[in-house]
C-alpha positions in Angstrom: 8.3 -7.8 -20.3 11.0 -8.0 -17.3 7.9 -6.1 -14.9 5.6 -9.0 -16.2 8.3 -11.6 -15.5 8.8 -10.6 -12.3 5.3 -9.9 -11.1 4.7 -13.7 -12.1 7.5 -14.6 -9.8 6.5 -12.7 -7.4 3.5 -14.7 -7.7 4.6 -17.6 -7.8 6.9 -17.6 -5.0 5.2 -15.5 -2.6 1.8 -17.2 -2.7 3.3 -20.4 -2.5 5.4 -19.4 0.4 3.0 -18.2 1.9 1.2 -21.1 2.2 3.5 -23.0 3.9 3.3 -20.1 6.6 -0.4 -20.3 6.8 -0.4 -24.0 7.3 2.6 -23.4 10.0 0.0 -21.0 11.8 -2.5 -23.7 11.6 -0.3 -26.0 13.2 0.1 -23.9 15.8 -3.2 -22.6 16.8 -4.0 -26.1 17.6 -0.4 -26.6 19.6 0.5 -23.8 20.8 -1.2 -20.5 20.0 1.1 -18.0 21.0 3.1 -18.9 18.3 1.0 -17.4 15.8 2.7 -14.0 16.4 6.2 -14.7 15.8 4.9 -17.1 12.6 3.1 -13.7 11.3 6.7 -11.9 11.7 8.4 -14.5 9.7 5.8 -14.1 7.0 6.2 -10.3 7.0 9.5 -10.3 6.5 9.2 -12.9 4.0 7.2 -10.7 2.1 9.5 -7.9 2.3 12.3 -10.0 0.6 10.2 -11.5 -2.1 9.0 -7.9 -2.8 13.2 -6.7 -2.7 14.7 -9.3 -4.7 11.8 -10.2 -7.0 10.3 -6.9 -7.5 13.4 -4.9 -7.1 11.3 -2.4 -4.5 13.3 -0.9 -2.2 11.3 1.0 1.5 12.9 3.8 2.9 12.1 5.5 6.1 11.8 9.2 6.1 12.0 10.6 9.6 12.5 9.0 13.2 9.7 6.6 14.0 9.2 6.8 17.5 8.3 3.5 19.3 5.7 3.4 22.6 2.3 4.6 23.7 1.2 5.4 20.3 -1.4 5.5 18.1 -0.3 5.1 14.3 -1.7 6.2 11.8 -0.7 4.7 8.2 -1.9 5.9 4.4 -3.5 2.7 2.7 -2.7 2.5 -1.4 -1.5 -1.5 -1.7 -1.7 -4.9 -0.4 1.9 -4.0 0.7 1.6 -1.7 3.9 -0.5 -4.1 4.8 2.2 -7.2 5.4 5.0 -4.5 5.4 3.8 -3.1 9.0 4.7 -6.7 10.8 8.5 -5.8 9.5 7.8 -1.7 10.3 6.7 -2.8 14.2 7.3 -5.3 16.6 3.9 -7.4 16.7 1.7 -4.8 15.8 -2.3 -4.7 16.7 -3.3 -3.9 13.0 -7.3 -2.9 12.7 -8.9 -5.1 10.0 -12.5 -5.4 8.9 -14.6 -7.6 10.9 -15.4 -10.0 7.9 -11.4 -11.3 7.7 -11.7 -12.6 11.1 -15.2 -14.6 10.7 -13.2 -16.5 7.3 -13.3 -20.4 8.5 -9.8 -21.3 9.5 -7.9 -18.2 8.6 -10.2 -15.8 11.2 -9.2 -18.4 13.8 -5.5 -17.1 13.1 -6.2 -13.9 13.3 -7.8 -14.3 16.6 -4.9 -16.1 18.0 -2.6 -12.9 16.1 -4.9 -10.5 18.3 -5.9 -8.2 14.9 -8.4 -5.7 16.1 -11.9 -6.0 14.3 -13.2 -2.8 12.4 -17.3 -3.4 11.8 -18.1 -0.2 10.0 -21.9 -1.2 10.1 -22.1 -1.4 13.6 -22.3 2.2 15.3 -21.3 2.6 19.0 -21.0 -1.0 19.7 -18.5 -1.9 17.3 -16.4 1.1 18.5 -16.7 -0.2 21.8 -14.9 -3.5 20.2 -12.4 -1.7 18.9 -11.4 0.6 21.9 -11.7 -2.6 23.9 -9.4 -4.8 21.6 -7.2 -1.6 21.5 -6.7 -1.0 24.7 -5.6 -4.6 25.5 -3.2 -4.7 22.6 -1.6 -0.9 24.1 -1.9 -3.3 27.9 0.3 -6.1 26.2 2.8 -2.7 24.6 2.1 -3.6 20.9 2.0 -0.3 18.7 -1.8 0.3 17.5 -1.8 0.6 13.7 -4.8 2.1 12.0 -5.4 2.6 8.0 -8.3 5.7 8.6 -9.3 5.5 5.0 -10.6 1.9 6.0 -10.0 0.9 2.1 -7.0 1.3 -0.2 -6.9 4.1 -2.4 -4.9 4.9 -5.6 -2.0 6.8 -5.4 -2.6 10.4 -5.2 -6.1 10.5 -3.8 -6.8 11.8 -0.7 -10.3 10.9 0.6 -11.8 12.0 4.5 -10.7 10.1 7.4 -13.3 7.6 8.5 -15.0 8.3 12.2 -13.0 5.4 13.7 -9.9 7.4 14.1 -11.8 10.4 15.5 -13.4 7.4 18.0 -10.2 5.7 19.0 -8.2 9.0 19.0 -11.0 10.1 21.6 -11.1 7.3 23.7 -7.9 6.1 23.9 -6.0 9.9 24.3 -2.5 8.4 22.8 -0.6 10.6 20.8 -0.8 10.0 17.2 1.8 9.4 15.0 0.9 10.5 11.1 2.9 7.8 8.6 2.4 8.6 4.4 3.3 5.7 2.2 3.8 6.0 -1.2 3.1 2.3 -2.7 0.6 2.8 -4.7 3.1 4.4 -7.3 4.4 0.6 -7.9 1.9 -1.6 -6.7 -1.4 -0.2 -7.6 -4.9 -1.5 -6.0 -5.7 -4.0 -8.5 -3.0 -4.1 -10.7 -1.2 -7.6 -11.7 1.7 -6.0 -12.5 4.2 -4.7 -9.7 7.3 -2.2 -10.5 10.5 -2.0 -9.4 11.0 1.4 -7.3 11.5 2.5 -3.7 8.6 2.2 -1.4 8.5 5.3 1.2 7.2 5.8 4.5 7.6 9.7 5.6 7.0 9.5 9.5 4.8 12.9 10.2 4.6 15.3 13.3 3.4 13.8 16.7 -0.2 14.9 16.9 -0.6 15.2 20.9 -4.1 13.6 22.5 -6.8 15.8 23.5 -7.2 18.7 20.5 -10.4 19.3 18.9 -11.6 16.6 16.5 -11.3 19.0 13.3 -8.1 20.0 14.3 -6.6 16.7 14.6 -8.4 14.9 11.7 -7.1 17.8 9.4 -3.3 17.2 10.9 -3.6 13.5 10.5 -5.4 14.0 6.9 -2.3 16.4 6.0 0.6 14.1 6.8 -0.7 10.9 5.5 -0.9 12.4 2.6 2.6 14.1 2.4 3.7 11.3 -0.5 0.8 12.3 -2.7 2.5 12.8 -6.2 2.9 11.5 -9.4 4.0 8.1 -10.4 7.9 8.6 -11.2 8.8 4.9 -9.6 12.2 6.1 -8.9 
């Protein structure tokens, strides 16, 4: 009863917050468009409180996180990781599919946010999109931020890495850095109902640029999936 309770507050008061940020952004592609970023930071964090006080889940950082030239790397189980990575990095270039940014209104702020667009349909040209997108996002210094599974997935599964990392990792030569997250063990894909637990991101070994494709997918594939264990929500 109190995890239904406070998944309805969550709700409640995220969604309707959230609004308010949304029609803040709107206001501001219009006005003044670099203001989008630092809206998007306010909703992250946002977002992290509503999910701390009303949820009672905790994140925890295992490991250094290095900040710079990198290319990162991030497990995808929840909706959270991917709000959670505007409070993780400092105005991060996230890859999203292409479809978000084409929405009426809400693609125009993602524009203006500078998301990068993932077209999985697309072959070589839509790679080239992304390593252009990329590269001016790593010009500007914001951390490049990649979910290789391209879709959530529950907790404990551990599908193959999509080609887009093997293209980007190719193309832009930036070392990688690995990052497991274990949210799915609280906030499942799907799932109204969101428990109370400690949300962890276990920072993996630097995988350098230029190895063999096999050899750094199967690193990567490794230490994203470092978290993979039963649901204890502890």
């Amino acid at each position: 009863m109190i995890t239904a309770l406070r998944s309805l507050a969550f709700l409640i008061v995220f969604y309707g917050g959230s609004l308010l940020f949304v029609l803040s952004a709107m206001a501001a592609h219009w006005v003044a468009p670099g203001a989008v970023q630092p809206i998007a930071t306010g909703w992250g964090r946002f977002h992290r409180r509503c999910a701390r006080w009303l949820l009672g889940q905790k994140v925890r950082v295992e490991g250094e996180l290095p900040h710079g030239q990198y290319l990162y790397i991030i497990k995808h189980e929840s909706m959270f990781e991917t709000i959670d990575l505007l409070c993780l990095f400092h105005r991060p270039a996230i890859a999203a599919k292409r479809e978000l940014l084409d929405i009426p209104l809400w693609g125009g702020l993602a524009r203006d946010y500078g998301l990068l667009p993932v077209e999985r349909s697309a072959g070589a040209s839509a790679l080239r999109a992304l390593l252009a997108a990329a590269r001016k996002a790593n010009t500007q210094g914001r951390p490049i931020c990649l979910f290789p599974e391209g879709t959530r997935v529950p907790h404990g599964e551990a599908p193959p890495l999509r080609a887009g990392f093997a293209g980007l990792y190719a193309l832009l030569r930036l070392p990688v850095v690995p990052i497991a997250v274990d949210s799915g063990r609280v906030s499942p894909r799907g799932h109204f109902l969101k428990h109370a637990g400690t949300i962890t991101y276990k920072v993996g070994e630097i995988v350098p640029p230029g190895l063999d494709r096999k050899d750094a997918e199967a690193r990567v594939h490794a230490a994203i999936n470092a978290l993979n264990r039963l649901p204890d929500r502890s």
